[in-house]
C-alpha positions, -999 to +999 in steps of 0.1 A: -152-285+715-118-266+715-113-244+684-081-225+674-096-193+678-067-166+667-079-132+666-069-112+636-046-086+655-023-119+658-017-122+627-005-085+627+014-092+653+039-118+642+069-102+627+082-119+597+109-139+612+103-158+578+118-134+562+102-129+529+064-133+538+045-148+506+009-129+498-015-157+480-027-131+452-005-102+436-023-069+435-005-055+411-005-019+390-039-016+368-024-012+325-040+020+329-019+039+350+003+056+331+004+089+332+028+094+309+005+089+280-017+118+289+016+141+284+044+122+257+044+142+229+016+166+237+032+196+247+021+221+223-011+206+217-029+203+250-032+231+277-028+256+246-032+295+255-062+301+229-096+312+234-112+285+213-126+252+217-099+223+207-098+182+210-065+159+210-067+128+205-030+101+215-035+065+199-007+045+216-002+003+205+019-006+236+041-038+241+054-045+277+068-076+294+081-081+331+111-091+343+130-103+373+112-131+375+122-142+410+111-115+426+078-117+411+083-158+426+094-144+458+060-126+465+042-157+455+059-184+478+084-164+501+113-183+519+103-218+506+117-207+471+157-223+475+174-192+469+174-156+454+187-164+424+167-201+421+135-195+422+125-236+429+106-253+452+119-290+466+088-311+469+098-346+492+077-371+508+076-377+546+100-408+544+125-390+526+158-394+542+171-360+550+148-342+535+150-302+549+114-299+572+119-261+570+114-256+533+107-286+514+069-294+505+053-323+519+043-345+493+018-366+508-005-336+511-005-337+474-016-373+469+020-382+462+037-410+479+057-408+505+092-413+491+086-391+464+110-362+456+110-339+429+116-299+424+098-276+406+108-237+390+093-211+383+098-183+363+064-161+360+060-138+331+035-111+325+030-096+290+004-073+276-005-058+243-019-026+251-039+002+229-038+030+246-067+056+241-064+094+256-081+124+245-082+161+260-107+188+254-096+218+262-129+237+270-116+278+266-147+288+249-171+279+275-147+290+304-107+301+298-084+274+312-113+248+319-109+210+305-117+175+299-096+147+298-109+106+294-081+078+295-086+039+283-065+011+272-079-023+259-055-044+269-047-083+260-027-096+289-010-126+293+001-140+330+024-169+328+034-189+360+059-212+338+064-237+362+082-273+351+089-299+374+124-321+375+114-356+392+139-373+413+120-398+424+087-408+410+083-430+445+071-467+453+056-465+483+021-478+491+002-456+520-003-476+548-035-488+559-053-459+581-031-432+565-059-419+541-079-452+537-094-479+563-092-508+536-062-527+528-064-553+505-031-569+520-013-564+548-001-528+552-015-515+518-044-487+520-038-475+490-013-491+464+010-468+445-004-473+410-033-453+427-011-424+439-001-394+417+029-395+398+037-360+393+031-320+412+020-313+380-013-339+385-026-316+416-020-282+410-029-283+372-043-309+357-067-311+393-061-346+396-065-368+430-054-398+440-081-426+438-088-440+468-112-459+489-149-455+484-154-448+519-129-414+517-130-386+494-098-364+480-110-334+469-091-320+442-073-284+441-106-259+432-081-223+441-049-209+438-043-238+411-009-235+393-016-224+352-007-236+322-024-262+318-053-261+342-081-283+344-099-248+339-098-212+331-074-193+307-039-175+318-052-151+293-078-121+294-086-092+274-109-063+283-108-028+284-084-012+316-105+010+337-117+045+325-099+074+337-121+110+334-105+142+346-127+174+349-098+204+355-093+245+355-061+253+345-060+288+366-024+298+353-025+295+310-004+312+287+024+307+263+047+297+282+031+280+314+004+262+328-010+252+365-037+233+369-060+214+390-087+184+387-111+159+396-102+125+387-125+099+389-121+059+375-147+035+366-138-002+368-143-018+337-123-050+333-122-083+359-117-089+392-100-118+411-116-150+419-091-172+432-089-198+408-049-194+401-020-180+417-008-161+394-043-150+383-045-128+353-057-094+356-072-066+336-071-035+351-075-023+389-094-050+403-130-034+405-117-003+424-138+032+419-114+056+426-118+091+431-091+116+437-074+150+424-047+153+388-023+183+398-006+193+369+018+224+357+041+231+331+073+256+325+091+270+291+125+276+306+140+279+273+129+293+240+150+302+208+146+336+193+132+324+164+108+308+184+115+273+168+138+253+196+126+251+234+130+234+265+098+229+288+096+212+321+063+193+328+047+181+362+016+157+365+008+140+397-025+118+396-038+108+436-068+088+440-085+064+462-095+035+456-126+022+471-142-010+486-144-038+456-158-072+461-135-099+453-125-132+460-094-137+475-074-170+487-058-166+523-033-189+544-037-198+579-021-173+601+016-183+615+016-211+588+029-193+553+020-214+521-003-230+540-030-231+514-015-261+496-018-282+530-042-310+535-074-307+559-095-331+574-137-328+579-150-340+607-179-347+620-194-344+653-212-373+657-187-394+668-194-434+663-175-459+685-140-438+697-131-433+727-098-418+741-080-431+771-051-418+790-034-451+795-021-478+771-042-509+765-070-494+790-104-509+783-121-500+807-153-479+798-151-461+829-119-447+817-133-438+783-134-399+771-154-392+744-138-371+715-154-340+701-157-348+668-138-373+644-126-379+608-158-378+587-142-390+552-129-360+532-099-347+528-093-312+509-071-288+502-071-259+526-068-235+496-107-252+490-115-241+524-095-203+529-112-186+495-138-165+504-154-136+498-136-098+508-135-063+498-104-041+492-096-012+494-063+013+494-061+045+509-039+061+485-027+055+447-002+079+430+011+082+396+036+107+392+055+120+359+084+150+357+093+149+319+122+170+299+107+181+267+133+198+238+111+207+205+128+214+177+107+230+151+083+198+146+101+171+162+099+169+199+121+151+225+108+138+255+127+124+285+107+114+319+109+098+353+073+084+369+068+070+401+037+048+409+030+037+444-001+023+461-006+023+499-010-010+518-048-026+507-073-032+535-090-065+534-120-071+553-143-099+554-179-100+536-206-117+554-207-146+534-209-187+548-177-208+541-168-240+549-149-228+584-184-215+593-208-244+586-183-274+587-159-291+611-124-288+597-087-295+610-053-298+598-045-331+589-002-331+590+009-368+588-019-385+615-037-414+607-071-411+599-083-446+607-074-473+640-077-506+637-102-530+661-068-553+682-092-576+699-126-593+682-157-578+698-180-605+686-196-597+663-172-570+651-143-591+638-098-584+646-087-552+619-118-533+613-119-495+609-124-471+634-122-431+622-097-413+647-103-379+659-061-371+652-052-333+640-020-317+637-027-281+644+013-275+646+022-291+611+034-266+586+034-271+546+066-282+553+059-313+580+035-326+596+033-322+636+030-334+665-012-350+676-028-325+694-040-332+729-027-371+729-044-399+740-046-433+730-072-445+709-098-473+719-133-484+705-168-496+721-190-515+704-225-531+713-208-562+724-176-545+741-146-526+744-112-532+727-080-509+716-075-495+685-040-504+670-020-481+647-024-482+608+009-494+604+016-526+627-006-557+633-007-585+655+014-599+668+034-567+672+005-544+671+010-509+685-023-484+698-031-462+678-033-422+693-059-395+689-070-363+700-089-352+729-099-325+719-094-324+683-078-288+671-103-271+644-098-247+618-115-215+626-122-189+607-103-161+628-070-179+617-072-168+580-043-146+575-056-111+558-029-094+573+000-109+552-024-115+523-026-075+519+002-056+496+013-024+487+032-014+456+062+012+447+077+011+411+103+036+392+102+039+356+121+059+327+109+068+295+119+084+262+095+094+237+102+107+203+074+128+181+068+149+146+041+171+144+028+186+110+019+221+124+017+232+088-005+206+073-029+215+041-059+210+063-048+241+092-077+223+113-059+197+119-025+189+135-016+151+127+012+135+149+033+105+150+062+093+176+075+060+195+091+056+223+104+031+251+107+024+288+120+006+313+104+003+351+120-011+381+094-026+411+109-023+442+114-054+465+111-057+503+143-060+522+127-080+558+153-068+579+152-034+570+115-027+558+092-027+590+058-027+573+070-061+550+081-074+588+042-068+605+025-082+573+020-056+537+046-073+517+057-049+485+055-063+452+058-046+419+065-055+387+099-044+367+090-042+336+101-033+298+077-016+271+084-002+236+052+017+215+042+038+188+021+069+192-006+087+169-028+109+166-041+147+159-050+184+173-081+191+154-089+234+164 
C-alpha cells in the first residue's frame, strides 16, 4: 500500500509562505509568573541588614484581562482569518459561486450543505481573578544573608473564544447520492437537506453531525471543539498556579544594598492540556517542573539626610527550565495549516468487489487492478484522529523585573519594567497507539465515497453501491483536490463484471465513476509538531503604590497596604522579518491589563 510518509524534518523545512502560521494550542505564560510580586512594595521589608530571624508575608487579589484580540485569533487560525483588523473566518460550500479556495472553509467537511455560506468572528478573551500569595524568610540567624522565599496564586480563569456566526446562506442542497451515502431515496438525493446541519455552530459546539445513512457513520468533533457552548467541558477552571520555592544567600547585605543568588525550583500544581478546545483554559504552566537560578540585587542611590526620603534601584531576574510534561496536544497535518477541522475517511483493507481500470468502460477482468484498501463507512474529523499524546518541554523561561522605588517616610513609590520570555517548546511523541497507527485513514476532500453498479450483473441489480477507494491527499481546509493516482472505477461480482458510474449522473447519461490506485493514507509522520510548538516574549509596565506602619503599637509587626496597575504588551510575529516564526515556533503572548490591591505584614 502507498502511505504519505513525511518525515518530521519536513515539516521544519517548509518556510511559512503562509505567512502567519496557526499553532492548534496556545502555550501561554503560567498566572504565576510574575516577579513583580515577590518585590512591589517590599523594599525595606525583605533582604533587611539584621542579624535576626524575620517573615513577610504580600497578599495580592489581582484582576487581569487580555487584549488585542486578533492577535490572540491570529495564532489560533493564521492567514484564513480575513484580515488583521477582522478577525473572521468565511465558511462556503463547494458549489458556491466564487467562493475564494485559498481561505474560505469548506463547508461540506462540516456536514453543511454544499451552497451554504456563512462567516464566523472571533474575538477571544482571557480573564483571571488572581490571589496572589508570596512570603520571604529571611534566615540571618541561622546563617547572615541566607533565605527562603515560596510563591502561589489560586487563580480563577476564564478563556473565552467568543465566536458568533452571520449566515448568508443557510443552503438547499441535497448531497448527491455517493457523496457521503450509497442510498438515495430518489434520484440524486443521498442525503436530503433537512438532514444536513444548519449552522458552524452545530459542529464545532454543540458536536452535532449530520444524520445520515445507516450504512455510514459521521463522527462528531471529540478535540479542538470551539467553546461556549460545548457539548462538554467548561471554558472555566480554577486551581492553584504552580508553586514557586527559592532557597538564596544574599552574599552582599547591608543598608543600603543587596546581591544575591538562588535556587529556584516550581512544582506543577494546576491542569494540563487535553485537547478538548481550542482555546483551552489553563491554570498555570502546563505540568512543567522547572528548575533554575533567581539572581537578584538592589541599590540605595539616594537617601535624605534625615534618612526619611530615598531612591533605590532593584534587579530580579528568575531563569528556569522547564522540564518534560505529559500532555495531550491536537496537531495539523504538515503543509496543510488548519487542517484539523478537515474530513477523513477509514478504510479498510479488505476490499469487496472494486476494481480499477486504466481505460473507460473497460470490463475486462484481465484489465482489472485491485485497490489497496477502500472506504470502510466512517468519516471523522481529523482533529479526532491528530490528538495524541506528547511531552513538552522549553529550554529556557525568564522573568525579569528592574523597578524604581522612591519612599517617602511610609509611603513607597514603585515604578517597574518586566520582561517575560520562553524559548521555543520541544514536542516529542509518547509511545502511545492512535488511530494513524492501528487504522487505515485518508483525506477525504470532495471524492465520492460510493460508485454506482451501470450494467445489471444478475443477480446484482442497475444502481447498487459499490465503496470507492478515492482520497484527496492534495485537498486543503480550504478545497478539496484532485483523486490521487486516477483510475476509473469498475466492479466484479459472482456473476460478472460491470462499470461503476459516478454518484451524480444515471442512465441514460451515466458517467464512470474514478478512484484511486493506490489510495493516499494518513500517516503518522505527517503530524505537524513543528508548527504546533511556540515560544513567547511579552513587555509589561507597572506602578505600585504602598503605606507601611513602621511605627505600629505592636513593634513586632509591620502591617502594609498598597495597589497598583499594569499594562503588558505580547509581542507578535512579523513572517517576513522573524526567521524562527518562518521554519515553524510561531510567538504568541498575551497583552494584557491588571489592576490589584496588596496586603500584608513584616512580623521580626
Amino acid at each position: 500500500m502507498k502511505h504519505w510518509f513525511v518525515v518530521g524534518i519536513t515539516c521544519a523545512l517548509i518556510p511559512s509562505l503562509y505567512g502567519i502560521w496557526p499553532a492548534p494550542y496556545l502555550s501561554m505564560r503560567s498566572q504565576s509568573e510574575q516577579a513583580q510580586f515577590e518585590i512591589m512594595g517590599l523594599t525595606q521589608l525583605i533582604n533587611r541588614n539584621v542579624d535576626t530571624a524575620y517573615v513577610t508575608l504580600a497578599v495580592t487579589p489581582l484582576y487581569d484581562r487580555s487584549f488585542f484580540e486578533n492577535r490572540i485569533a491570529d495564532c489560533l487560525f493564521g492567514n484564513d482569518l480575513l484580515s488583521d483588523t477582522l478577525s473572521a473566518i468565511n465558511v462556503t460550500g463547494s458549489q458556491v459561486a466564487n467562493r475564494d479556495a485559498t481561505k474560505d472553509w469548506l463547508a461540506d467537511y462540516f456536514g453543511l450543505p454544499t451552497d451554504f455560506k456563512s462567516m464566523i468572528r472571533f474575538l477571544p478573551v482571557v480573564a483571571n481573578s488572581i490571589t496572589d500569595f508570596y512570603l520571604y524568610a529571611g534566615l540571618n540567624n541561622v546563617c547572615k544573608g541566607l533565605y527562603f522565599s515560596i510563591h502561589t496564586p489560586i487563580v480563577y480563569s476564564s478563556w473565552n473564544l467568543d465566536y458568533f456566526e452571520a449566515i448568508a446562506k443557510e443552503g438547499i442542497d441535497n448531497y448527491s447520492p455517493g457523496y457521503v451515502c450509497p442510498d438515495f431515496t430518489t434520484k440524486n438525493v443521498g442525503v436530503p437537506r433537512t438532514d444536513l446541519l444548519t449552522s458552524t455552530k452545530s459542529f464545532f459546539s454543540f458536536c452535532q453531525t449530520p444524520k445520515l445513512c445507516s450504512s455510514v457513520t459521521f463522527e462528531p468533533l471529540k478535540y479542538a471543539r470551539f467553546a461556549p457552548n460545548s457539548c462538554s467541558g467548561n471554558k472555566h477552571v480554577t486551581g492553584l498556579a504552580d508553586i514557586h520555592m527559592v532557597l538564596g544567600y544574599n552574599f552582599v547585605l547591608t543598608d543600603w544594598s543587596h546581591l544575591g543568588i538562588g535556587l529556584r525550583a516550581v512544582a506543577p500544581t494546576a491542569n494540563r492540556p487535553r485537547g478538548i478546545f481550542t482555546f483551552e483554559p489553563m491554570v498555570g504552566n502546563g505540568g512543567h517542573w522547572q528548575l533554575g537560578a533567581q539572581f537578584w540585587g538592589h541599590y540605595m542611590v539616594w537617601r535624605s539626610e534625615n534618612c526619611k526620603r530615598s531612591c533605590t534601584l532593584t534587579f530580579l531576574m528568575n531563569v528556569t527550565h522547564m522540564f518534560n510534561a505529559p500532555q495531550t496536544r491536537v496537531f495539523d497535518l504538515c503543509g496543510k495549516p488548519n487542517s484539523r477541522y478537515m474530513l477523513a475517511e477509514l478504510m479498510s483493507s479488505q476490499v469487496n468487489n472494486l476494481r480499477a481500470t486504466v481505460n473507460a468502460d473497460d470490463t475486462d477482468p484481465a484489465n482489472f487492478l485491485v485497490p489497496d484498501a477502500q472506504f470502510a463507512g466512517v468519516l471523522a474529523p481529523v482533529a479526532n484522529l491528530t490528538t495524541r499524546a506528547v511531552k513538552v518541554s522549553a529550554a529556557v523561561n525568564l522573568d525579569l523585573i528592574t523597578m524604581v522605588t522612591y519612599v517617602k517616610r511610609n509611603l513607597s513609590f514603585d515604578i517597574g519594567y518586566n520582561l517575560w520570555s520562553r524559548s521555543c517548546e520541544r514536542i516529542t511523541k509518547l509511545p502511545c497507539p492512535t488511530p494513524l497507527t492501528t487504522q487505515l485513514w485518508a483525506l477525504k476532500g470532495t471524492a465520492s465515497t460510493f460508485g454506482f453498479t451501470f450494467a445489471s450483473v444478475p443477480p446484482v441489480p442497475d444502481n447498487t453501491p459499490v465503496a470507492l477507494s478515492a482520497t484527496e491527499s492534495t485537498a486543503t481546509i480550504h478545497a478539496g483536490g484532485t483523486i490521487d493516482n486516477d483510475h476509473f472505477a469498475a466492479a466484479t461480482f459472482d456473476t460478472g463484471n460491470t462499470i461503476l458510474n459516478d454518484s451524480t449522473t444515471f442512465a441514460p447519461i451515466a458517467q464512470q465513476a474514478h478512484t484511486s490506485l493506490q489510495p493516499v493514507i494518513i500517516s503518522e509522520d505527517q503530524l505537524d509538531l513543528r508548527h504546533a510548538q511556540t515560544r513567547g516574549l511579552a513587555n509589561k509596565l507597572f506602578i505600585n503604590v504602598s503605606y507601611s506602619w513602621f511605627n505600629y503599637p505592636n513593634e513586632s509587626y509591620v502591617p502594609y497596604i498598597g495597589g497598583g496597575l499594569e499594562i503588558g504588551y505580547g509581542n507578535k510575529n512579523v513572517p517576513q522579518r522573524d526567521v524562527m516564526a518562518n521554519f515553524g515556533c510561531m510567538r504568541c503572548a498575551l497583552s494584557q491589563w491588571g489592576v490589584w490591591l496588596r496586603g500584608g505584614f513584616l512580623y521580626r
